[in-house]
N, C-alpha and C positions, 0 to 999 in steps of 0.2 A: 764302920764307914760304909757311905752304900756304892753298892756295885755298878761299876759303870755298864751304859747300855752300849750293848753292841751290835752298832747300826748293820754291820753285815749279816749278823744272825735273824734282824727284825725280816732284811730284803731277801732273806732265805727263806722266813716263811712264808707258805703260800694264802693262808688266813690271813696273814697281813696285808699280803696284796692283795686280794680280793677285797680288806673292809675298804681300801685306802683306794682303788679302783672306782666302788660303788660309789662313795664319796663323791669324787669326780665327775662321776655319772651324775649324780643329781642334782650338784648344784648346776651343773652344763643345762639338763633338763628341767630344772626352775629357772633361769637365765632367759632360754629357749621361750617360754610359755610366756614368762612379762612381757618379750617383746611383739611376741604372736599374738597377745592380749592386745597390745598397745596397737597395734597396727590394722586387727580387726577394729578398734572404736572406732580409730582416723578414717577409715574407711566405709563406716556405718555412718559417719556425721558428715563425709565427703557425698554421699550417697545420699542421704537426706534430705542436702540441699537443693542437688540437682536433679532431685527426682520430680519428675510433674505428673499431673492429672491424668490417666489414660484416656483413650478415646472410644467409645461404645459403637463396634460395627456389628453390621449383620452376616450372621455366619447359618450355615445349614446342619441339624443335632445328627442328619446323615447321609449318604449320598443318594443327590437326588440327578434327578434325569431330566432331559428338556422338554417344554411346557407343561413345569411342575406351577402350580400355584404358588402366588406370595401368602396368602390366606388359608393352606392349609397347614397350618399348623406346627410343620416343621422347620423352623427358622428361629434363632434364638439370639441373644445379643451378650456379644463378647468385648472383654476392655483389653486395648491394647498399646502397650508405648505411642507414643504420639512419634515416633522416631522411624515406625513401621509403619506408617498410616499411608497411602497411598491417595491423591487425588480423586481417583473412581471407585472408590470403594462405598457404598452404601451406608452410610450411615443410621445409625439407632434413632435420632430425628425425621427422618425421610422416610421410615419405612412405613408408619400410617396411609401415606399417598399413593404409596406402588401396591397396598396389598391387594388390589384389581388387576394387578399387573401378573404376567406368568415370560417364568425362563426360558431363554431361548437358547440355554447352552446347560450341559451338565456340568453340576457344582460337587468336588470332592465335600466328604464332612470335615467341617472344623476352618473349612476357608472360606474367607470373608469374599460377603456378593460384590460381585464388581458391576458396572456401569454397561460394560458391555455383554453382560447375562443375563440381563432386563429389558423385555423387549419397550416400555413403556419411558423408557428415557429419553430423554432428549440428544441430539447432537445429533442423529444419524440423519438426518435432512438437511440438506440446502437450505430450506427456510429457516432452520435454527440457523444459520449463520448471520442473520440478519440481526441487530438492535433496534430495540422498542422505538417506535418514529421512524425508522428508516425500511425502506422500498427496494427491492431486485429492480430495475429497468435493462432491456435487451435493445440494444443499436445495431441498427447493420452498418456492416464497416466495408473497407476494401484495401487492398491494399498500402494505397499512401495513405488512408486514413485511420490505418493501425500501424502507420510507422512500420514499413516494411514487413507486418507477421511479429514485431517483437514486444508488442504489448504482452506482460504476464500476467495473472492473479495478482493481487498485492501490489500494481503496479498505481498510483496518481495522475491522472489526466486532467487537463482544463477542459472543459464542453464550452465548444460556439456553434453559434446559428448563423447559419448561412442563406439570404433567402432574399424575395422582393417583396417590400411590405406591401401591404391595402391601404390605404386612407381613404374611410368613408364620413363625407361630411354632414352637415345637417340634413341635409337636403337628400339623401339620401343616394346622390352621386360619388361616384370611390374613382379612386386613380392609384397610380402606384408610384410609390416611393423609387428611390436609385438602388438598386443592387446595396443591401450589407451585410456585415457579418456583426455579429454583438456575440459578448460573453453570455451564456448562459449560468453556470456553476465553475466553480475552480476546486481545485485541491479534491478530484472526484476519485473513491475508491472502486477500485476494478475488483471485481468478485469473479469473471470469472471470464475465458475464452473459447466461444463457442460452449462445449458441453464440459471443458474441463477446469475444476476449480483446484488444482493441486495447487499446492507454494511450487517456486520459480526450482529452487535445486531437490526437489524432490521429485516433480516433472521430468527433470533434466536426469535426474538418476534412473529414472525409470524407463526414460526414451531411451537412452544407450542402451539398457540390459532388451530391450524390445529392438532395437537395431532403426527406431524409426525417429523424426521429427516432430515439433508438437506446431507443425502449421500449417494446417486444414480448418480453420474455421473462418468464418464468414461474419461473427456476430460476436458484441459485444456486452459483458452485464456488468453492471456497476449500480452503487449503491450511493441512491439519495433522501434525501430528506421526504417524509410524505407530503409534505407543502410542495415540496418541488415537482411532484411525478404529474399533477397533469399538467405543467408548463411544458416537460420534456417533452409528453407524448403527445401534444399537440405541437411540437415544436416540429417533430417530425414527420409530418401529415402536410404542412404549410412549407416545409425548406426543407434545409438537409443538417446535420450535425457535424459538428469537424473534433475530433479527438487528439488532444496536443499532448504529447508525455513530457512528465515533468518529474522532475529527482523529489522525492518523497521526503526527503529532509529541508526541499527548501525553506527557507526565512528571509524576509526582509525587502524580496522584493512583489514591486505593482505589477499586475496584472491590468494590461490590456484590457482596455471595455466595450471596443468597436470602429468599427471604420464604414464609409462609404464610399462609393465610386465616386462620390462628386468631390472628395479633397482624399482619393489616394494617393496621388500626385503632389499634392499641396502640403507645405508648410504650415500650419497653423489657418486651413481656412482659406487661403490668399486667394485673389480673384482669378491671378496670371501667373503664370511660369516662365523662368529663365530657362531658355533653351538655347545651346551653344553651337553653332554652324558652322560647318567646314567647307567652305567651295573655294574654287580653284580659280588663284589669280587675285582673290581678296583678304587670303586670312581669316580668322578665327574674328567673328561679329557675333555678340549675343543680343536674339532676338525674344520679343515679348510676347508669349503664345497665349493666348484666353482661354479660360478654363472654362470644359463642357458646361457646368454651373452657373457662368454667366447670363444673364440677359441676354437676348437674343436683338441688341439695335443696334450694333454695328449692320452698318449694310455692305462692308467694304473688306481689304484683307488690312489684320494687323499693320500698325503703321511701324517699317522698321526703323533702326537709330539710323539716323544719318550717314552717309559714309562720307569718306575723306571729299571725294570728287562728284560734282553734281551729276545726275544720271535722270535719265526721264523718268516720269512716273508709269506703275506697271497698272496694266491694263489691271478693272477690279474683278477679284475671284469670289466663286460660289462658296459660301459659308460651310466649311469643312465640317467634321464631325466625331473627330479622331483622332490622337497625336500626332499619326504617323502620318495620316491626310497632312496635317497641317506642316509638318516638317517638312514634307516635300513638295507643298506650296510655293515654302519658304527659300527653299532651296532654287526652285524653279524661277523667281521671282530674283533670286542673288544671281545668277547666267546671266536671266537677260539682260542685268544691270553690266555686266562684266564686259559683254560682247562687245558692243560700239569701243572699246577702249582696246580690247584683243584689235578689233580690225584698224585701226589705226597704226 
């Protein structure tokens, strides 16, 4: 018969634990290894997909010092995730055009040139702020003419002219037009107040840590079309400029194109004005005023409406010149009608 095993004599020996331990051991450690296989692939094909193109910057092979040349020779081109790339960094395309250029800052080896270690870049001028077609113009301003001191950088104004035209005729005799104001430009960018061109909260952060104000200047720059700059700078030689601020997102509404003295007053042009009188003893009578723009063949004073009670006619008055001449014509013209009726 065969002899039975006995399981307590197998877990007493230590050979036995030992085969039956290793055992364990390895298939744990094949186990281990497929899924660490498996997970490495997922990872190499996750990787794969999302990997893209580097990008070729210019770096220096060692450390160089400032007003090192771009041309001599020590500069090389490096690829780097597009994820690290940075805005000013010099690019492997670019660097044909700068190698006349020399550093103005010293560059660790191995890191990429930047924009501002090249003295031949562009940005560091005022004039780079400017786009292709478009002009700096300086106005002098004044207080209400900059809106209390609060025009900023980046702010939008309308530009009008303020002035009295010429009109020369064939003949070669000129006269002058009525006082007007006309649109010049709308939607105008401000570049800059007096000498300072900061953005409005960077200005504003820098004044507090300085303890001062940013309202000390006297002049204004903004930026127009080159078509437009000798209209402005003769605009200002002939009149004056009025600067109106306006919210920089606006949409949808007309701008205004001009006025003159002759229908400030007026509705639409009209010849005459309603003007409403208050004298004592007769009530509220609205009388007919002629506008400065009239013709000048009246010889007489405006005729007023009627009133209730017949009253003599008023002696006739010297042709006013004024509003406020004329209202107090008007008024002086309503007494004397009132009197004879008080003395009574």
């Amino acid at each position: 018969m065969l002899k039975k095993i006995k399981i307590g004599s197998i877990l007493g020996n230590p050979w036995a634990l030992l085969l039956f331990a290793a055992l364990i051991a390895s298939g744990l450690t094949y186990l281990s290894y497929q899924y660490l296989a498996a997970r490495e692939e997922r990872l190499k094909e996750s990787m794969a997909q999302q990997r893209q193109a580097g990008v070729q910057v210019v770096v220096p092979v060692r450390d160089i010092e400032a007003g090192t040349s771009l041309a001599s020779g020590v500069f090389a081109m490096r690829e780097i995730p597009p994820d690290l790339v940075y805005d000013d960094m010099v690019r492997a395309e670019d660097f044909a055009a700068l190698e006349a250029s020399q550093t103005i800052k010293p560059v660790l080896r191995g890191r990429p040139l930047r924009r501002a270690d090249v003295e031949a870049l562009r940005g560091r001028d005022f004039s780079d702020r400017l786009a292709p077609g478009q002009r700096a113009v300086t106005l002098e301003i004044d207080t209400i003419n900059s809106t209390a001191k609060m025009v900023k950088p980046g702010d939008r104004v309308d530009l009008y002219w303020t002035g009295t035209p010429r009109v020369v005729n064939s003949e070669g005799a000129s006269r002058e037009e009525p006082r007007m104001i006309r649109l010049m430009l709308s939607n105008v960018l401000v570049l800059a107040v007096g000498q300072d061109v900061r953005p409005r909260d960077a200005g504003e952060a820098l004044d507090e840590q300085d303890g001062r104000r940013r309202t000390d200047y006297d002049t204004v720059t903004v930026q127009i079309a080159v078509e437009d700059a000798p209209r402005v700078a003769l605009a200002q030689r002939i009149g004056g400029l009025r600067l109106l601020l306006r919210n920089a997102d606006e949409e949808g509404f007309t701008v205004p194109t001009g006025l003159n003295e002759s229908n400030l007053f007026s509705a639409g042009g009209e010849a005459e004005r309603a003007v409403e009188i208050i004298a004592g003893g007769m009530g509220r009578q609205m009388m007919r005023v002629p506008d400065e723009a009239e013709p000048a063949r009246r010889t007489g004073p405006s005729a007023p409406s009627a009133p209730s009670t017949a009253a003599p006619a008023a002696a006739p008055q010297a042709p006013t010149h004024s509003l406020v001449d004329q209202a107090n014509a008007i008024v002086q013209q309503l007494q004397e009608r009132a009197a004879p009726g008080q003395n009574r």
